[in-house]
C-alpha atoms as one frame of an Amber mdcrd trajectory, in Angstrom:
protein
 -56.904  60.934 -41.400 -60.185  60.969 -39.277 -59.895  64.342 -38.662 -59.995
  65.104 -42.259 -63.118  62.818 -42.906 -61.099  60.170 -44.134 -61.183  56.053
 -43.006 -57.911  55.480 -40.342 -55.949  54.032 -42.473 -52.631  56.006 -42.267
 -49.358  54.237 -41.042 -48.359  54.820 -37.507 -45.739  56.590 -36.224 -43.586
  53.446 -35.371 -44.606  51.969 -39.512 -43.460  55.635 -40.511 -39.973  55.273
 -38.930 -39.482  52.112 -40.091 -40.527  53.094 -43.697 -38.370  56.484 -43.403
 -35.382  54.466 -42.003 -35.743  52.273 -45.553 -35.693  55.077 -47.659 -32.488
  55.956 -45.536 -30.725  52.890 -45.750 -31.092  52.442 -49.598 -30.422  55.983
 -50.463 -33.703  56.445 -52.493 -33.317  59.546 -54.533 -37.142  58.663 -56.314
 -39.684  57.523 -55.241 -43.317  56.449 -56.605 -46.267  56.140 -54.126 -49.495
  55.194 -55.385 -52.480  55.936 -53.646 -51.689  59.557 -51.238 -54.633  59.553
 -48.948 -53.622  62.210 -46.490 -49.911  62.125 -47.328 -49.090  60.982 -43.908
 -46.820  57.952 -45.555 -45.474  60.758 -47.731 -43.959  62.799 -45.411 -42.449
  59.741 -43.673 -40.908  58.854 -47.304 -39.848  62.577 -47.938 -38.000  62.647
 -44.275 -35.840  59.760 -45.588 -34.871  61.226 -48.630 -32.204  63.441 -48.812
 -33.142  64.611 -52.655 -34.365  63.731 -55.369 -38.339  62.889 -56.504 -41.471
  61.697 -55.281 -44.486  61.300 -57.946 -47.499  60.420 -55.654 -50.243  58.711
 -58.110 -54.077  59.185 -56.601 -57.008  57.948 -58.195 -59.644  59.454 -56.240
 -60.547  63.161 -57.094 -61.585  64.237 -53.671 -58.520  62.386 -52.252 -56.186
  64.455 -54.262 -57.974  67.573 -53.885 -57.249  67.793 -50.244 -53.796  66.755
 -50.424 -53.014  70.151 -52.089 -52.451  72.104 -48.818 -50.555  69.233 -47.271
 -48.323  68.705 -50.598 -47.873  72.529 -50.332 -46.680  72.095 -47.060 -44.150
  69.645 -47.504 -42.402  70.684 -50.553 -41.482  73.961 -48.224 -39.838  71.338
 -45.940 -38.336  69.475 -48.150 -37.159  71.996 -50.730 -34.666  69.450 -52.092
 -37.141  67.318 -53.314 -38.986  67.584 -56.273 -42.685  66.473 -55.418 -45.047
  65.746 -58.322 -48.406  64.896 -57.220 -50.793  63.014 -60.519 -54.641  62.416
 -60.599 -55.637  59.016 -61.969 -54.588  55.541 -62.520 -50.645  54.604 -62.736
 -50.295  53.818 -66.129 -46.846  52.974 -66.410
């Protein structure tokens, strides 16, 4: 996160385990994260899932603008996963 400009705010690695070992447990097959950041909690949630979806809901333009290469990045290693990435507020 700091290395991208961005506050350090992203979970750590033991967080990212425990959150990917959820998603594991449960069998999650979709997924909704609001707020994306760096995607650094993303990719935790995407190693749990086997398949499925993740929508990732960020309000802040500049935010989601450099998520694109990351995103990009992670829907080649998880090509069973259908990764939708919105701009704005969540709304539903």
């Amino acid at each position: 996160a700091q290395g991208l400009g961005k506050v350090k705010i992203a979970v750590s690695d033991i967080e990212g385990a425990i959150l990917r070992t959820c998603v594991q447990l449960n069998g999650c097959k979709e997924f909704v994260e609001i707020g994306t950041l760096t995607g650094v909690s993303a990719h935790w949630i995407l190693a749990g899932m086997r398949e499925g979806r993740f929508t990732t809901i960020e309000s802040n333009p500049q935010h989601f603008e450099s998520g694109e290469i990351i995103f990009r990045q992670l829907g080649e290693c998880f090509p069973k996963i259908e990764i939708q990435r919105k701009l704005g507020l969540a709304q539903e």
